[in-house]
C-alpha positions in Angstrom: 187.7 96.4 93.3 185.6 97.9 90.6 182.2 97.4 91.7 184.0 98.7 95.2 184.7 101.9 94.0 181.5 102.1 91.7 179.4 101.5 94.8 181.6 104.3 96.8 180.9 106.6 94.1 177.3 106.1 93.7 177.2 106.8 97.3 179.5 109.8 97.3 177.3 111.4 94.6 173.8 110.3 96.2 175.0 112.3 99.4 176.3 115.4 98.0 173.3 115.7 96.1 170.9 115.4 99.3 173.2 118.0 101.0 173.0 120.5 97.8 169.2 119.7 97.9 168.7 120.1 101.5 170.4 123.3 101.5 168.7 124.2 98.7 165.5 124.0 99.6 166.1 125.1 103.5 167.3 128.9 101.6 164.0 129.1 99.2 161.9 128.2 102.5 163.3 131.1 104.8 163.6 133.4 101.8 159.5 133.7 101.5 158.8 132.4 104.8 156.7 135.3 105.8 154.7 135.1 102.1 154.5 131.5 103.0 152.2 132.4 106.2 150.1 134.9 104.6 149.5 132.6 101.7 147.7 130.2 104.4 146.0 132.3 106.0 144.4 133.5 102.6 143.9 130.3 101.3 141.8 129.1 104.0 140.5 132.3 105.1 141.2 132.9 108.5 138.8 135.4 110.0 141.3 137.6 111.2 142.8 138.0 107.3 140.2 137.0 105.4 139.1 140.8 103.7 143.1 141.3 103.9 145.5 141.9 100.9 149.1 140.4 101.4 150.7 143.8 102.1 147.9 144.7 104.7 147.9 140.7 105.8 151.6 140.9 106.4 151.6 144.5 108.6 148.5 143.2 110.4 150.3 139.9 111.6 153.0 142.6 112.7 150.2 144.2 114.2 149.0 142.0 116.2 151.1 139.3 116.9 154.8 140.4 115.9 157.7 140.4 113.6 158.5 136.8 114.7 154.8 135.7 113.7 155.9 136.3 110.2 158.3 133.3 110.4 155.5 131.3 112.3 155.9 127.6 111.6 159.0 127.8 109.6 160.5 125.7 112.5 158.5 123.1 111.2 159.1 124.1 107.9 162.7 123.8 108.4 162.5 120.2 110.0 160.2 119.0 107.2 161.5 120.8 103.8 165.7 119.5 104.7 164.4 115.9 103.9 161.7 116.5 101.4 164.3 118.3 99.1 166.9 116.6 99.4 164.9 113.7 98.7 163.1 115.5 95.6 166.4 116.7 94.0 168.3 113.4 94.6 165.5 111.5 93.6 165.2 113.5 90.1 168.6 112.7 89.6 168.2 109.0 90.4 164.7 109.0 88.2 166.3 110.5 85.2 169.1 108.4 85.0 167.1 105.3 85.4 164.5 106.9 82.5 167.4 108.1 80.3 169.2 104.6 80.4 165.4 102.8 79.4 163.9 106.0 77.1 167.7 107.5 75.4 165.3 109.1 73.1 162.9 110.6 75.7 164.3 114.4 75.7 162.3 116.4 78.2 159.7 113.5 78.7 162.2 112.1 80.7 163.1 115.1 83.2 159.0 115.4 83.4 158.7 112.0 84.2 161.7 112.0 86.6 160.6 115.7 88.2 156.5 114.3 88.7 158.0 110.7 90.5 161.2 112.6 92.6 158.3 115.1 93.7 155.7 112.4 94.9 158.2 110.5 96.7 159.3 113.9 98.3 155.7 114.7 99.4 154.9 111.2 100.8 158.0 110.5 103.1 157.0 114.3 104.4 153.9 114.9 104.1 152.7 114.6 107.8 155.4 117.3 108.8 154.1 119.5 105.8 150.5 119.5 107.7 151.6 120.0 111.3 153.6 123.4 109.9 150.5 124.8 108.1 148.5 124.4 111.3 151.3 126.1 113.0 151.4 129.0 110.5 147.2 129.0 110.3 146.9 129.7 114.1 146.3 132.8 116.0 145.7 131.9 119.2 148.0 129.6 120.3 146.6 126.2 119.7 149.4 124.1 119.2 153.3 124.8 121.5 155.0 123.2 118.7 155.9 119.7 116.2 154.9 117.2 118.8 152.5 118.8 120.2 150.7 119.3 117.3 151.1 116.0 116.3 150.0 114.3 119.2 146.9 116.8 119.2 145.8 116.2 115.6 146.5 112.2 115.7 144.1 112.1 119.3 141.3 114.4 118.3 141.2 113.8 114.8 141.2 110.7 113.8 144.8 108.9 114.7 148.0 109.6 112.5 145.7 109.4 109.1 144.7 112.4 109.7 148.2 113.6 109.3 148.4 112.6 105.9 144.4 114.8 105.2 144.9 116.2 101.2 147.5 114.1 100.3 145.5 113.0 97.2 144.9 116.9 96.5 149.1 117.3 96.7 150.0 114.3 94.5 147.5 115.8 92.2 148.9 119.2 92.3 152.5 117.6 92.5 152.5 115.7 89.3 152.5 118.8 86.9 154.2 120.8 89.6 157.2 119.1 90.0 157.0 117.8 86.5 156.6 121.3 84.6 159.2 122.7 87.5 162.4 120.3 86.1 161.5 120.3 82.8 161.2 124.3 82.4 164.0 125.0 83.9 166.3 122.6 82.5 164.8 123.5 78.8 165.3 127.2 79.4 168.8 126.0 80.7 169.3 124.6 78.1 168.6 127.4 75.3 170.5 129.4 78.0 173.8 127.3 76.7 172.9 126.8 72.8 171.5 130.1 72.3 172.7 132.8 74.7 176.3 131.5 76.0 177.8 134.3 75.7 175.1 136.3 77.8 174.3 133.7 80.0 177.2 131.0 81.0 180.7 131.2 82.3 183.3 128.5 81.2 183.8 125.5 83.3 185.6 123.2 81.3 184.9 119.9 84.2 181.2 120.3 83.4 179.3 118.3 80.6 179.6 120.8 77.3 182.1 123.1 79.2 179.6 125.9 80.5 178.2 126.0 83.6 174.9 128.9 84.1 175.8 132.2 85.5 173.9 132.9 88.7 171.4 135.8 87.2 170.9 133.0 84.5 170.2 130.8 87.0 167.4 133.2 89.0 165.7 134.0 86.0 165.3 130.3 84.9 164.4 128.9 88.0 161.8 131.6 88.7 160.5 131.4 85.1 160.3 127.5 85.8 158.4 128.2 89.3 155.6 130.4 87.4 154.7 128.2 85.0 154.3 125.2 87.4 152.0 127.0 90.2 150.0 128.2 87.2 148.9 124.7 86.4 149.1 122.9 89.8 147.6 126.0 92.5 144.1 125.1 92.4 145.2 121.6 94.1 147.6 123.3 96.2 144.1 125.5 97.7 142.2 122.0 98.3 145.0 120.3 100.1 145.4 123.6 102.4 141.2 123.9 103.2 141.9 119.7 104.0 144.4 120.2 106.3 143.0 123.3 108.1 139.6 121.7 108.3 139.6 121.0 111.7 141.3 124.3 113.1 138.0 126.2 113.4 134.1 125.4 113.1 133.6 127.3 110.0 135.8 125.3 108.3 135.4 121.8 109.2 133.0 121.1 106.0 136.1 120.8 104.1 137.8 117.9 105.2 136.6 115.3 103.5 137.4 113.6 99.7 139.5 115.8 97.5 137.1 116.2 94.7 134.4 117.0 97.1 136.9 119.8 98.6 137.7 121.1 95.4 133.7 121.3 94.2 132.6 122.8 97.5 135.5 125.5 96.9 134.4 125.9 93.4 130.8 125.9 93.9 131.1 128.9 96.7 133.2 131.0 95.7 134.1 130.4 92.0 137.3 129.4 90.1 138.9 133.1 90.6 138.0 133.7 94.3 138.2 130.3 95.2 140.3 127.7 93.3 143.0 130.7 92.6 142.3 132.6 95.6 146.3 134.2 96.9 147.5 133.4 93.3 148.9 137.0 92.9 150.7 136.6 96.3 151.3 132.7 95.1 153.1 134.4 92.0 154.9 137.0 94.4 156.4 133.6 96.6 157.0 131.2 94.1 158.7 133.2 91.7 161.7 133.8 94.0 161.3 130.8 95.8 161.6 128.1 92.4 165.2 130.8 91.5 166.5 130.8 94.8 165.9 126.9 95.3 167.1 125.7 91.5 170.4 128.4 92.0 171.3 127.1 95.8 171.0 123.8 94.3 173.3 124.3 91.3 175.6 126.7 93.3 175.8 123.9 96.0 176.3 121.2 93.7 179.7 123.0 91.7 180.8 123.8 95.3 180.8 119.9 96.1 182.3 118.6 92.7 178.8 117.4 91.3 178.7 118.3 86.9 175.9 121.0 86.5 176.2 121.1 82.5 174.5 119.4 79.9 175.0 118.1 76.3 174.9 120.6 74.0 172.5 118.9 71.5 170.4 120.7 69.5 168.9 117.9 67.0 
């Protein structure tokens, strides 16, 4: 009867998590969905927005496409970023209680480690559906009608369904200290949050672990702190695994898709470390920064809403 109703609560609490996750994540997306498309078609230089800035990008997809071309590949977006984070969140969860059980002494070691693995699991169970949207989002002219078709396009012409998975070993590159740095900031700056600044910061909530439970402001501002500091480290990978995937979308840009570290020297080697490895950071920054907050605060929102403990021990030694 135990292990019964051990198993039925594991299951309970591995459910409600991917639902808080994929709601989570499905908010950030469509939040910055129209940053999202300007973004790629920065990065990888389209010739109708290359010379462009991101307010001027973002009135001259207006321009000449429409308002609904700002939310271009989100559909896919939608269909792909659902399962990758509910899988990323629930997997952190899962990592870190593994970790905390083997390392008890770890501290924030163990929500890296736990944020880098539940990030790289993410990313390969949805990595082909991450490529098919940025082509979507990187066209003009109307290449692809949609998922499948794009799909079935890129696996025929290109390759066969590897080349649905092109820059995968930039993203786990750029994923490891992403996702890593992403957890572990904001659960550190949650953290002072409740030691520090309760007061200022928390509401009561005497169900959670160390009875406080972060105000929504508090939230925003942790999870969009959390968001800069990741993209800082991890954007230059981020750039290589969009020139990979976009390398077959145009002759100009088809020099890009081979290895990673020839991708990321041929980037560096043309147009520097500033115009080319952080080329769209400022608009990176602009995306990010609201997109880490609102994800982290749908995700704790969603969580108290379905019974799950948001808190934390209040440990300060």
């Amino acid at each position: 009867m135990t292990d019964t109703s051990s198993t039925s609560a594991t299951v309970s609490f591995i459910c409600r998590n991917l639902v808080a996750g994929g709601v989570a994540g499905m908010c950030a997306k469509t939040t910055v969905a129209p940053l999202d498309r300007i973004k790629i078609l920065l990065q990888a230089q389209n010739t109708h927005y290359r010379n462009l800035g991101v307010v001027s990008g973002l009135t001259a997809i207006v321009r000449k496409e429409s308002v609904l071309a700002l939310y271009k590949g989100n559909g896919a977006q939608m269909v792909r970023i659902f399962p990758y984070a509910s899988t990323q969140f629930t997997s952190f969860e899962i990592y870190k209680k593994y970790f905390t059980r083997v390392y008890p002494n770890g501290g924030r070691l163990v929500t890296g480690l736990a944020g880098s693995m539940a990030g790289v699991t993410a990313v390969f169970l949805t990595y082909p559906l991450d490529t098919v949207r940025a082509r979507l989002a990187f066209q003009v002219e109307k290449k692809y009608n949609g998922i499948r078709h794009a799909i079935t396009e890129i696996s025929k012409n290109e390759g066969g369904p590897r080349a649905l998975y092109r820059g995968f070993s930039a993203t786990v590159c750029g994923m490891i200290p992403y996702a890593g740095l992403s957890f572990t900031c904001f659960e550190q700056i949650k953290f002072w949050c409740m030691i520090y600044l309760p007061e200022y910061t928390c509401n009561r909530c005497e169900k959670n672990t160390g009875g406080l439970v972060l105000s929504v402001p508090a939230k925003l501002l942790s999870g969009g702190l959390a968001g800069a500091v990741a993209q800082s480290f991890s954007y230059p990978f981020d750039v290589t695994r969009r020139r990979m995937q976009l390398a077959y979308m145009t002759k100009e840009t088809q020099h890009y898709g081979a290895s990673m570290f020839n991708t990321l020297m041929l980037i560096y080697r043309q147009d520097g470390v500033v115009r080319g490895l952080y080329r769209g950071m400022t608009i990176n920054y602009i995306r990010a920064i609201p997109m880490v907050a609102v994800s982290f605060s749908v995700y704790e929102l969603t969580k108290q809403m379905l019974g799950l403990d948001t808190g934390m021990p209040m440990k300060t030694g």
